[in-house]
N, C-alpha and C positions, 0 to 999 in steps of 0.2 A: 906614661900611658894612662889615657884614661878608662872608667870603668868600662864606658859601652865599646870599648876597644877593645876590651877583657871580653866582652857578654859578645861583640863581633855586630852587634847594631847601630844605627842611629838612634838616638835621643827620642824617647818615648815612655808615655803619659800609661799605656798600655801596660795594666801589669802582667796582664794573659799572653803578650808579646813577651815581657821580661823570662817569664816562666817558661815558656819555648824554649827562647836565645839559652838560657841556662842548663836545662834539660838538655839541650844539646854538644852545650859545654862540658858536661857534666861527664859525657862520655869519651872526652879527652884526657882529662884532668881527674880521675879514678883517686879517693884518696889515698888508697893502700900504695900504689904506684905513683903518685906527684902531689904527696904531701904540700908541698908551696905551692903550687899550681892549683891545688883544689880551693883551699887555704883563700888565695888571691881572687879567685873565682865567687866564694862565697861574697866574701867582702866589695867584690865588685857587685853584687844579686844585690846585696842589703840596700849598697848604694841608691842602685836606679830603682830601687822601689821606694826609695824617701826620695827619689826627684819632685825638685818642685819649679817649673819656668818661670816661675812670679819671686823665689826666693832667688836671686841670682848671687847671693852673700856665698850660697850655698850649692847652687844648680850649676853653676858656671865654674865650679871650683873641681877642674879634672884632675885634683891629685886623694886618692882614697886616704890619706895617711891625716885626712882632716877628720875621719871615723876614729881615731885610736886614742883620743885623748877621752871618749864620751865614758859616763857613768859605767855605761854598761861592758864598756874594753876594759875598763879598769877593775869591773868584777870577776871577770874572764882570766882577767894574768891572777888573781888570786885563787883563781880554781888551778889556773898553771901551774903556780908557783907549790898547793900541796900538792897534785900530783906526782911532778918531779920530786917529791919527799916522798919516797914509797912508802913511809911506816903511817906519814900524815896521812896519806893517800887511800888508808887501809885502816884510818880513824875514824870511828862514825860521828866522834864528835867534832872533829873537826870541819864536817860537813854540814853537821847540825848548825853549829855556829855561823855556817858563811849562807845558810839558806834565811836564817833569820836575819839575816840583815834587810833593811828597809825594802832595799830596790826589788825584793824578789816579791811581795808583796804589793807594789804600787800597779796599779790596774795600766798603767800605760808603757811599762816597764816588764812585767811579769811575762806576759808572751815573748816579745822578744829576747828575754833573759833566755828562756824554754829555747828560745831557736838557735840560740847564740851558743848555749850548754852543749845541744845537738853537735850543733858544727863540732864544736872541741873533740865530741868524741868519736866524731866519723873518724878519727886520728889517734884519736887517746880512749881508747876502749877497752885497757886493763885491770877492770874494778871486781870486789867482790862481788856476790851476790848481794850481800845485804846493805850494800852500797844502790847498787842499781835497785833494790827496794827504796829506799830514803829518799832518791830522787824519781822517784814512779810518784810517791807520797803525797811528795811535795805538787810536782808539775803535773799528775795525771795523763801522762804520756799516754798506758794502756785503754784508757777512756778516748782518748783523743785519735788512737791508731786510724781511722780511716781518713783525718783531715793530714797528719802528719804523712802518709802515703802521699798524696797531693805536694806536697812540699818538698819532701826528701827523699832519696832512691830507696826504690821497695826492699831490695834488699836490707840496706841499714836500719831500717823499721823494723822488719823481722830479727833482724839482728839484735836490735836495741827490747824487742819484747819477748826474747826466749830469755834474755839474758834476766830481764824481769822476773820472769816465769820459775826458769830453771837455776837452782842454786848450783853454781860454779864447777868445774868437777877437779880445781887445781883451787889446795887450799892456801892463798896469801899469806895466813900468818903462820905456816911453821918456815919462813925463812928467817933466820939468825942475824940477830941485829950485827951492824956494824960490819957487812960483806959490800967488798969493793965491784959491784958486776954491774951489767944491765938492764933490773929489771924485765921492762919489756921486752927485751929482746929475746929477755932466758924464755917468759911464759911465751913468749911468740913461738919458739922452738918446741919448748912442749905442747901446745895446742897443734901445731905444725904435724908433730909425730904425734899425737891422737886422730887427726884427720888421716894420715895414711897409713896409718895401723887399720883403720878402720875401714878404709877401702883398700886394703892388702897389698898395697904400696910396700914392701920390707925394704925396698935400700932405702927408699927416702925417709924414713920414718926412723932409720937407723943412723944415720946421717944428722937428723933432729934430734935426737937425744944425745948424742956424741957432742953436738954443737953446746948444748944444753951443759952438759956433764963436764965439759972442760970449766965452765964459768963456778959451776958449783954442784959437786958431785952427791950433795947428801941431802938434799930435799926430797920427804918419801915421796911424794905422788911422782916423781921421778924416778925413784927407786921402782916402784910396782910398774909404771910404765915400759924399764929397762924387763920386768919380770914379765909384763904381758906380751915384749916382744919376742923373748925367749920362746914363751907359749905358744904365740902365733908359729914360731918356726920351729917347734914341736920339742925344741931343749928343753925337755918339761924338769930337768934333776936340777937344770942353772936357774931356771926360773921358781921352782920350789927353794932354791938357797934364798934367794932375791928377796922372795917375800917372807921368808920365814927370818929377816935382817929384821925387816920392817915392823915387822910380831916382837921380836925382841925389845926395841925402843919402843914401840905403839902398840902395845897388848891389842887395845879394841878400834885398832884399822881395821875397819869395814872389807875398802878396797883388798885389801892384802888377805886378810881370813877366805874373800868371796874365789879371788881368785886363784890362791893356793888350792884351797875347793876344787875348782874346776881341773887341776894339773894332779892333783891327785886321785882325781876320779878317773881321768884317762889315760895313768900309771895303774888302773885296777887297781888300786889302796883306798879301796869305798870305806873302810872305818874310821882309819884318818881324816877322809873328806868330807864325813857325814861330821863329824867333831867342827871342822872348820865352816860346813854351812849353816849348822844348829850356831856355832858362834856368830857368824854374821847375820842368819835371826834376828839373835837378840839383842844383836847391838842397833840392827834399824828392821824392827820388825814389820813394817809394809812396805819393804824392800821387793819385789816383783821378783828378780833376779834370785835372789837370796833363798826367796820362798821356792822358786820353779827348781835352781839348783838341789837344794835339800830333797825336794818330791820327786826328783830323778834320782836322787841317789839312791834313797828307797826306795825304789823302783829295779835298780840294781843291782841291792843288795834283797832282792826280793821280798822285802818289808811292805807290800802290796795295800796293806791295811793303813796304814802311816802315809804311805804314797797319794792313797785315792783320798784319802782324806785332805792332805794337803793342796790334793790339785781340785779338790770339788770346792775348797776355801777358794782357791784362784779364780775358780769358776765363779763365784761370789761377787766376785769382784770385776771379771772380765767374762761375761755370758758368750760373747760373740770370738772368743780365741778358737780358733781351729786346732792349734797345736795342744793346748791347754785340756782341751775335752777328748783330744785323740788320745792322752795319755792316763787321764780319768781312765776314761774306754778301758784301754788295755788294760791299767791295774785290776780293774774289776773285773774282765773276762780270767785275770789268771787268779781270783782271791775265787770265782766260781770254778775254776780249776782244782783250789784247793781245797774246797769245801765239800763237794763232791762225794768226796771218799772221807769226809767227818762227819758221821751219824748225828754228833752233838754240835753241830754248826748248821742248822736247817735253817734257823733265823739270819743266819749270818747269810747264809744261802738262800734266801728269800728274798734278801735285800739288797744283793748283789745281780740276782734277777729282776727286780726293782728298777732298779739304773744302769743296766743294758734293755732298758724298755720290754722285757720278756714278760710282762704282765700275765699272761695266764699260766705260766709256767710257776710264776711266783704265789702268784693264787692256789694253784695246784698244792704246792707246798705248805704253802700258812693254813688250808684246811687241815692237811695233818696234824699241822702244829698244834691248832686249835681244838686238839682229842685232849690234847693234857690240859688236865685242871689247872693248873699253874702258871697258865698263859698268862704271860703280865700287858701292862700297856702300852709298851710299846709293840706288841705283835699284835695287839687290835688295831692300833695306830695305822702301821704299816696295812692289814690288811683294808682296813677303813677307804683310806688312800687307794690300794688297788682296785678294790673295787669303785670307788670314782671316778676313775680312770677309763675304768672296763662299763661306763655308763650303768651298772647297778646301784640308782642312787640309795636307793632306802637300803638296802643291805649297807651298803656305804656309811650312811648313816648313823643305821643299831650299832655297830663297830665303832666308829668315831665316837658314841654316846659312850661306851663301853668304858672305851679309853680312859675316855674325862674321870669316869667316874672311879676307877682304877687310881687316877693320877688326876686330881682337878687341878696343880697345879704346873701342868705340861701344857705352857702355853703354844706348842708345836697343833697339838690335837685342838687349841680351839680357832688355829689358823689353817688347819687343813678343812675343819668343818665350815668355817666362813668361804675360803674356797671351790666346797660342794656348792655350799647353799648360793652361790655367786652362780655354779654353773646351770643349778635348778631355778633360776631366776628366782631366788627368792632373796631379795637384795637388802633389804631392812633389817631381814634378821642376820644377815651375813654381817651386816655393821655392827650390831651388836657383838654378833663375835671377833673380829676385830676389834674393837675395841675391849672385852673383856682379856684376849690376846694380849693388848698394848696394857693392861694393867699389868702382868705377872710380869711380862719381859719388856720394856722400851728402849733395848737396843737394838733391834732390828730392822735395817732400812730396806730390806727387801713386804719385811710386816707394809709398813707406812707407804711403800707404793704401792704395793695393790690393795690400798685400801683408798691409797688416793683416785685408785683408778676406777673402784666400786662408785667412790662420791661423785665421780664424773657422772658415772652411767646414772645416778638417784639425782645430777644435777645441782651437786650441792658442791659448786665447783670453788665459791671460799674456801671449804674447809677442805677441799682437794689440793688447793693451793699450799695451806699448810702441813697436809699430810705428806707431799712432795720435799717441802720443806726440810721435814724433818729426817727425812730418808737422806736429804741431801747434805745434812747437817751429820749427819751417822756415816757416811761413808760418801765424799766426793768424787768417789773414781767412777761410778756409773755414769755415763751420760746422758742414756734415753732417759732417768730422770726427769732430767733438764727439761728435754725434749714435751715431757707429761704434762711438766710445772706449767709452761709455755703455751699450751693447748687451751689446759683452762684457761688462763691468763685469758685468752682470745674469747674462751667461752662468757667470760665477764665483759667482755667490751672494752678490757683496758689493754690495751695496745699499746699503750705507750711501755708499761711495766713490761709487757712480754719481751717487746725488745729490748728494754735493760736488762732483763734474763738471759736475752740472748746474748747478748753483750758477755753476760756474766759467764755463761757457758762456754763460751770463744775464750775467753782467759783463762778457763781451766782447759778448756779441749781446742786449743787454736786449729787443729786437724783433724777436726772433726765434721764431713759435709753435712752429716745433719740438721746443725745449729746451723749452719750457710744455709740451707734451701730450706730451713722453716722459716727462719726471718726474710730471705727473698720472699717465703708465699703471703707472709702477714705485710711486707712491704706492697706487694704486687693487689694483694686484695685491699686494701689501704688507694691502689689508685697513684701510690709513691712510684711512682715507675723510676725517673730516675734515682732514685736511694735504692732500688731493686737494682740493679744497672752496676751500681758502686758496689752492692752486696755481692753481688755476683762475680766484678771484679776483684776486690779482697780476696776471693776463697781463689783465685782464678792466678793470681799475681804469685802467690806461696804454693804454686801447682797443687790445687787442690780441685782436680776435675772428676766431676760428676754429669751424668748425664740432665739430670734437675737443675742444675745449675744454669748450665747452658738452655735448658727449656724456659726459667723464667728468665733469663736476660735475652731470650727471643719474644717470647711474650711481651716483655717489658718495651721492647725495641719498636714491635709493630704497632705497639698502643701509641708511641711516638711519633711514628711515620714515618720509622725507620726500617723502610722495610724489606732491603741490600742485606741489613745485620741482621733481622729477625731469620731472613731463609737462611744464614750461614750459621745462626746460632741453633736451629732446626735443625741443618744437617749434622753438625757436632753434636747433637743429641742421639739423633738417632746413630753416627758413627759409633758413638759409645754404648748405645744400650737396643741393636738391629733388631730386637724382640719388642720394643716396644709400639703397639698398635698404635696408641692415643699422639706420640709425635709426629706417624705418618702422616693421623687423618689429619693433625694442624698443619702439617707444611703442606696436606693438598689440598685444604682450604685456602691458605693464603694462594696459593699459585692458583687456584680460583679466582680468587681475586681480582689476580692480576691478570688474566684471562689466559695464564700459559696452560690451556685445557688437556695438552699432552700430558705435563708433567703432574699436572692434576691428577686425574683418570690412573698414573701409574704409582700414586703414590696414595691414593685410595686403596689401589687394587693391594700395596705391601700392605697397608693395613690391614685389610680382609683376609688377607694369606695371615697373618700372624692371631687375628679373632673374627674366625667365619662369621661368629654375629655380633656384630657392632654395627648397630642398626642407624644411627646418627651417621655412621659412613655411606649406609647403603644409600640414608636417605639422601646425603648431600649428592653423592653419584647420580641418585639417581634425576634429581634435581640441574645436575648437569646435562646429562645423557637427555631430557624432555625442553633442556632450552636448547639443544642444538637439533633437537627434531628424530632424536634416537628413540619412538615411544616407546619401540620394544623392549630396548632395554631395559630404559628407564620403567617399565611396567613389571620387567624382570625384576627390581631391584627392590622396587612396594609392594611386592607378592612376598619376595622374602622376608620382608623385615615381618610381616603380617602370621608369615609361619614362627616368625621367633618372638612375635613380641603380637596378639590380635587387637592388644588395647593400644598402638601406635597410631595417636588419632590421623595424624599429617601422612602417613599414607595414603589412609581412604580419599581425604581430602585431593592429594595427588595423584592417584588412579582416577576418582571422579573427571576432574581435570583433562586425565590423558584421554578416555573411553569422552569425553566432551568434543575435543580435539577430534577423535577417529568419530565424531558423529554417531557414537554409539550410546544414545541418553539414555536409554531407560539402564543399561549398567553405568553408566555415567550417575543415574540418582540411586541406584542401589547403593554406590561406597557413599554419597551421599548422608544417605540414611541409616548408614551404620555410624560415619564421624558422630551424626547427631543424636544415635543412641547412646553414645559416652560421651558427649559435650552438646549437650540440648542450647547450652544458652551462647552457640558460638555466632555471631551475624553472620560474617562472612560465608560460613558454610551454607546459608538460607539464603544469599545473594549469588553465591553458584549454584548450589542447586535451585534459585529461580532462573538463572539465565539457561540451564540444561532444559527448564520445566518449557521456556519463551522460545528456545528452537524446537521444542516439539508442537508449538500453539496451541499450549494449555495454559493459555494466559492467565485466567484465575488464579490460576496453584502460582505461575509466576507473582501476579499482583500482592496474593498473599505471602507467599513468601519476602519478596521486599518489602513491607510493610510489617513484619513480623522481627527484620534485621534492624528497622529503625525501631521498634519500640526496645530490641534490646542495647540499641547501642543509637540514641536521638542525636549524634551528632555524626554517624558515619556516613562520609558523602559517596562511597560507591552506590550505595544500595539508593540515595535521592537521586544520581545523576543516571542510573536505571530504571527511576523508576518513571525519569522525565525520557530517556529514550521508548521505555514502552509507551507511554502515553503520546509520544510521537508518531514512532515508525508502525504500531500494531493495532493502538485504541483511538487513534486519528483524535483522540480531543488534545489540543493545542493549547488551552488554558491550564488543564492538570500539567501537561509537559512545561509549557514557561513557568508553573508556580512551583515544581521539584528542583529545576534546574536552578531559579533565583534563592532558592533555600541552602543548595550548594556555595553558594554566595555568600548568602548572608553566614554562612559558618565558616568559609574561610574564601576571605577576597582571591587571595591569592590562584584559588580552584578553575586553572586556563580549561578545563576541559567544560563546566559548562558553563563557560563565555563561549568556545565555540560552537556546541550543541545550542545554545539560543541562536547564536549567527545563524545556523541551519535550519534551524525553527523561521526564523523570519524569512532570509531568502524561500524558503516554502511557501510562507504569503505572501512570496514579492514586496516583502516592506524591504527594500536590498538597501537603504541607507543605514536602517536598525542593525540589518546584520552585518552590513561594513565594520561599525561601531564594536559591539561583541567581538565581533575574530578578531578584531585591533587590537582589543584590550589580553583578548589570549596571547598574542606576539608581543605584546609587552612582555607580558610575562615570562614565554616559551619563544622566542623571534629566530630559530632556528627548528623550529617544529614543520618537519615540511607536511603534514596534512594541512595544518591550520593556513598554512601558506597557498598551496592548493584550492583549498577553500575558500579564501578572499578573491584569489584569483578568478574564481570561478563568480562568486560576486559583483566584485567589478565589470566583468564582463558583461554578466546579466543587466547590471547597470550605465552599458556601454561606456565605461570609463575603460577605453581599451590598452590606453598606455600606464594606469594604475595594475590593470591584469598583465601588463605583458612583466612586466616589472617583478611579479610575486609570480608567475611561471618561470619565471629566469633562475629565481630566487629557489624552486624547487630544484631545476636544474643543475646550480651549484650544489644543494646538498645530495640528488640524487643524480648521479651522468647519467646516468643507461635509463631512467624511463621515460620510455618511448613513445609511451602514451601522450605524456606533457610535450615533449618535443615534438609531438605530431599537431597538437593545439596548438602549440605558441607558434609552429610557421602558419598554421591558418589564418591564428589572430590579426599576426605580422602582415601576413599577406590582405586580408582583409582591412586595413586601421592605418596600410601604406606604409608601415616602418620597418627598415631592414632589417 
């Protein structure tokens, strides 16, 4: 069989065709399910992408087993070969050693080495973690994820970069050398039975471990999985044996201490379980799990103080947990429970008021406090802070000074007072204190962003870049960080680095839309539409939907002139976020566009229902509502915006307009002359309000006025091709009118409007060859323009060129049927000239 028998095509040059045929393959031949079939599949892909019709040694040769002897197969069975040795396999130097070999290095080799590896392990995907570290190292897989998407199914990508990411949670080397089993089959079984433990699967997961446990029953993270299934099915006394096995051989199992923890806490034996979470603490102490378990227990065992401290730590780390803060919450309403009725806990009780946001209640308090002499600094502190709060800044202040001077080296008090003076706008000396701040204490990465975020606002966005930096460098787990770093980044003009931040961001928080839809806006403002497109993709592919997402890859879509996707990626914006005004008014601009004026008009109007003034809505509405001849509306729609906003110049402009329209000039030049009280140097506005000033024949103020749009703007041809109409149709001098009109001209040839206002000009003096000549050169231009056509028509005739007129009346007739008027001429003509 040959390959393109395999791929299901004819013989083709097309690698965009290959990549189809394959993708499509792809979905037969699963490799979890047809290991050889996918296997065969691949090697067929490779094939017809080295097709070459001119090498026939090689293009003609339909048996793939001509690929197996190449360099590069023969690096592949030596990746096989230690695999199948699971201890080799679980060697780092064994890996080390086969990456340095030449070929992984040679530029014409080195990528397809990378794809070849790939392949092996859509099959063979049993490694440690720090296996799939060495080869991230080497091949840059992670950097590469959005080209490797492209290439390989999305899933095995994300497969391939958690595994990156996430160190293993079944540890390789506590298996016992010299056991007769299946490797892979055993970790198959136990990853098996973590997937449905975890989606509360019990028989099947039960069933996995069983399977598992026949092969080789003493491997702990098997042991504690047999223990969490106990726990899932609430035999919490078998599952405390299980793990308390595990304790015995492995003192500082993590696993095992966390979740004896958990089976003793819900046995109500909180001291025991406080013992086993404070142990798994310490054994990985920014452990999430470990930390959250311990600050429940305490919580519990109504150790309140212990608790809320631990979970305000948590809070440190994750600002945005809902559970996390709900439980803060509580410890603190019950530590103000206890405090309450403890005379000698006022402070305590002050600052539990503090952080249930009770601020004048707190305040209340620290004035008492502050009778006794004895007040230290941290009760100035706190109240300093509250009162900051409660926008008393200078009290605020004296107190925060207090503090300092109490304690100058509480680098707390001179980051709460950079913080007032941040919100007193007084920015420089807020830096200052930050930075005196950053002397006493420089481990604080909550310190270092809002200090990053002050340099923003003073614009001194290098050293905001490294202030982000360093916060990021102090604790990786925030991610708006990122997000800060990134901004600046943009705020420098380097673009390119923001997006390796982002990049960088995405490999610490792959799940995080954030970092998706700031790189789509720095892609989208960039002009990169399609990499906005891909971005959007990525985050879209690992189900990561956001309503922003969807908005720039509509956006991105329409700049393309794609504009099927843009209105479906519109409406999965707003499916997802029906609050939001600003997707309505875009998708009912585009269906503007596209002239479906219903669906416009209703999806203006969701916008206005969700932000009564959003006046760029009203305006575009109303903008519609005066081309379809609604003025009222439309007059409706510039009145409001004008209540909500009086310096919205394009309304008056557009009331002028409409009150022009109704024949009603002198309030037609009143919004006039309001536009031009807030934009004096606009032409345009002096070119409408001359044409308002020329239908009332006050030609002066007209004259003046267009002549006052060409000094502010000497090359704008409305206000010369008006001002050769007035000198036409109103000041009858015919020489001013031919010399504004060829001025039109001469600034832009192409200006069909006055080549035909000269044709009219001359037909006026009966020069009717001159003005044949002119309208002619307008239908070059414009040769579906029915005036201009009309117009010659009417030339000719004057010219008794009667079959040249009847010819460009026919000609209006095609573009317009129904007027009547032309069709009553052209039988006269007809009838007159003899022609049917």
């Amino acid at each position: 069989m040959s390959f393109w028998d395999i791929l299901g095509i004819e013989p083709t040059e097309d690698k965009s065709a290959i990549k189809e045929a394959y993708a499509s393959q792809l979905n037969l031949h699963h490799p979890e399910d047809d290991p050889e079939g996918f296997q065969a599949l691949r090697e067929a892909y490779e094939a017809a992408l080295k097709y070459d019709p001119d090498n026939q040694d090689i293009s003609s040769n339909n048996d793939i087993d001509i690929m197996q002897n190449s360099p590069i197969k023969q690096w592949i069975s030596k990746v096989n070969i230690i695999y199948n040795d699971f201890f080799q396999r679980i060697d780092e130097n064994k890996w080390y050693d086969l990456l340095n070999e030449d070929i992984c290095f040679q530029i014409d080799t080195s990528e397809e080495i990378s794809y070849e590896l790939l392949n092996f392990l859509m099959v063979n995907y049993y490694l440690p973690h720090k296996i799939w570290k060495i080869l991230d190292d080497h091949f840059l897989w992670s950097d590469k994820a959005e080209q490797l998407y492209n290439i390989f199914h999305p899933d095995f990508i994300n497969f391939v970069l958690d595994s990156i990411k996430r160190p293993t949670t079944f540890r390789y080397n506590l298996f016992k050398n010299g056991l007769n089993i299946n490797y892979d089959k055993y970790i198959a079984n136990y990853y098996n039975a973590v997937r449905h433990l975890n989606a509360n699967n019990i028989y099947d997961a039960r069933k996995s471990i069983d399977s598992a446990a026949k092969m080789y029953p003493c491997h702990p993270d098997l042991k504690i999985l047999d223990g969490r299934y106990y726990l899932t099915t609430n035999n919490l006394s078998k599952a405390i044996k299980i793990f308390s096995k595990v304790i015995e051989s492995h003192e500082d199992d993590f696993d095992a201490h966390l979740n004896r923890g958990i089976a003793l806490l819900r046995l109500g034996k909180l001291h025991e379980s406080y013992k086993d979470y404070s142990k798994a603490v310490k054994i990985l102490p920014n452990s999430t799990s470990a930390a959250y378990g311990l600050a429940y227990c305490c919580f519990c065992m109504g150790k309140f103080g212990q608790s809320r401290e631990l979970f305000h730590d948590l809070l440190e780390k994750y600002p945005y947990n809902s559970d996390i803060k709900a439980m803060f919450i509580s410890s603190n309403d019950y530590l103000i429970d206890e405090y309450k009725n403890k005379p000698d806990c006022h402070y305590k009780l002050a600052q539990c008021y503090f952080y249930a946001d009770e601020f004048e209640k707190c305040h209340e308090l620290l004035k008492d406090i502050m009778k006794d002499p004895k007040a230290d600094s941290k009760i100035y502190l706190l109240l300093g802070n509250t009162l900051k709060i409660l926008n008393s800044f200078k009290k605020a202040e004296m107190y925060i000074n207090e503090s300092i001077k109490l304690n100058p080296e509480n680098w707390e008090a001179y980051y709460s007072k950079a913080l007032l003076f941040e919100k007193m706008n007084k920015y420089k000396e807020a830096l200052n204190l930050y930075n005196r701040a950053e002397i006493i204490n420089n481990t604080s990465p909550v310190l270092y962003d809002n200090k990053g975020n002050l340099l923003c606002k003073l614009e001194k966005f290098e050293d905001a870049v490294e202030s982000y930096g360093k916060s990021i460098e102090l604790n990786s787990n925030i991610p708006h960080v990122y997000i800060h770093r990134i901004s600046a980044l943009v705020e420098l003009g380097l673009y390119d680095q923001a997006l390796d931040n982002c990049d960088i961001g995405l490999k610490a928080f792959p799940y995080y839309p954030d970092l998706y839809i700031k790189k789509s806006k720095i892609l989208f403002d960039l002009k990169k539409y399609e990499d906005t497109i891909n971005t959007c993709d990525s985050a879209l592919k690992i189900n990561i939907e956001h309503s922003k997402i969807y908005y720039y890859k509509g956006m991105s879509s329409l700049m393309l002139d794609n504009t099927d996707a843009a209105i479906k990626m519109y409406c999965k914006a707003i499916e997802m976020d029906p609050g939001n005004a600003k997707y309505c008014y875009h998708l009912a601009c585009l269906y503007y566009d596209e002239n479906n004026y219903e669906l416009a008009f209703e999806y203006y109007g969701k916008a206005l229902d969700i932000e009564p003034e959003y006046i760029d809505c009203y305006n575009d509405r109303g903008v519609l509502y005066k081309k379809l001849g609604d003025l009222e509306r439309a007059k409706q729609d510039f009145e409001k915006i004008l209540e909500v906003d009086p310096k919205y110049i394009s309304a008056y402009n557009n009331l002028g307009a409409i009150y022009g329209t109704l024949k009603d000039f002198r309030t037609s030049i009143d919004y006039y002359n309001k536009s031009l009280e807030l934009d004096p140097d606009n032409p345009e506005v002096y070119t409408s309000r001359g044409f308002s000033y020329k239908c009332m024949k006050k030609y002066q103020n007209t004259l003046s006025d267009y002549k006052h749009a060409i000094e502010l703007d000497p090359e704008y041809l409305l206000a010369y091709n008006n001002l050769g109409i007035l000198y036409f149709d109103n000041l009858n001098d015919y020489d001013k009118s031919l010399e504004y009109f060829q001025m039109c001209i001469k600034i832009s040839r192409d200006y069909h409007e006055a080549y035909n206002n000269i044709g009219l000009l001359y037909n006026k003096l009966k020069e009717y060859d001159k003005g044949i000549s002119y309208i002619t050169k307008a239908l070059e231009i414009d040769p579906d323009n029915e005036l201009y056509n009309l117009n010659i028509a009417i030339l000719y005739q004057n010219n008794h060129d009667y079959l040249k007129a009847i010819e460009h009346y026919e000609k209006v007739m095609e573009i317009s049927p129904d007027n009547q008027t032309v069709e009553r001429a052209l039988k006269k003509l007809k009838k007159k000239s003899g022609k049917k």
